[in-house]
C-alpha positions as CSV (number, residue, x, y, z in Angstrom):
1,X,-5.6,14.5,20.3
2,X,-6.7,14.2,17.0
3,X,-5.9,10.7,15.2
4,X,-4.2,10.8,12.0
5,X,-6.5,9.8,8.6
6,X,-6.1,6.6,7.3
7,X,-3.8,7.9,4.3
8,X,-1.2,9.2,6.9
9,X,-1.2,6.3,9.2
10,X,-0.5,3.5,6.1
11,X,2.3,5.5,4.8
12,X,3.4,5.6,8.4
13,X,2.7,2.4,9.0
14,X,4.3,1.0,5.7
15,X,7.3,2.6,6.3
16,X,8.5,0.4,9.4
17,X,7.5,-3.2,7.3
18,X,9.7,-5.6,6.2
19,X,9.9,-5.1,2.0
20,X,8.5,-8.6,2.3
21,X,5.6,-7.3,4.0
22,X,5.5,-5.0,1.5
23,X,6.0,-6.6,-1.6
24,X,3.1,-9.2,-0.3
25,X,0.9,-6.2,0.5
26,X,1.0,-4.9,-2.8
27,X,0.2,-7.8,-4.7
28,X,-2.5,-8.6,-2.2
29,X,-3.8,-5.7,-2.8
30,X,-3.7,-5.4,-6.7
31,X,-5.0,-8.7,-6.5
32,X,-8.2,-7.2,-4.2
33,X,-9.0,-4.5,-6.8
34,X,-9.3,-6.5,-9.4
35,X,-11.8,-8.8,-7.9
36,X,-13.4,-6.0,-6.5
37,X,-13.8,-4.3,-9.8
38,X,-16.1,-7.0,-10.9
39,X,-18.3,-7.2,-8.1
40,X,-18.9,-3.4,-7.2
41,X,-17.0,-3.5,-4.0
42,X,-16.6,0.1,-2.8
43,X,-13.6,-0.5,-1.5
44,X,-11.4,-0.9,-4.9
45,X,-10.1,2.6,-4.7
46,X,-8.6,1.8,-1.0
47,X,-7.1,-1.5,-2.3
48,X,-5.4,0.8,-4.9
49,X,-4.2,3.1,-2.9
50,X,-2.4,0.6,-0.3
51,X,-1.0,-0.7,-3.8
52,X,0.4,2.7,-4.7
53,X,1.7,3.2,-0.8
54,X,3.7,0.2,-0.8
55,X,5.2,0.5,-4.4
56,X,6.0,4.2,-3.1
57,X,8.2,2.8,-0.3
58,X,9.4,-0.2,-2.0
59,X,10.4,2.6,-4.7
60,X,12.0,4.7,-2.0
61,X,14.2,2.2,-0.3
62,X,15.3,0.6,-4.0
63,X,16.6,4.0,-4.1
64,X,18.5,4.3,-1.0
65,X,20.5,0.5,-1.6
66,X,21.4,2.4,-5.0
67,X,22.6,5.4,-3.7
């Protein structure tokens, strides 16, 4: 059974968290890549993705109260 990349399993794995969770996550997160960004820390771009994961399904369930 082949596992799913990492991409695919936060998405996944976003979508079943609390929007506290995720609201925390992202600003965790943002937070991370900053500080990362001034020390070389090669994982910036992953802290930016996690930011952009959450704000998509933060984004997505903003949309589903509204509708």
């Amino acid at each position: 059974m082949t596992q799913p990349n990492w991409h695919t399993a936060t998405m996944a794995r976003f979508k079943t968290l609390p929007l506290e969770s995720l609201y925390f996550i992202r600003d965790d997160a943002a937070a991370a890549a900053k500080a990362g960004e001034s020390i070389g820390n090669p994982k910036v771009g992953q802290y930016l993705d996690e930011v952009h994961y959450a704000s998509m399904e933060i984004a997505k369930r903003q949309k589903g109260v509204a509708a």
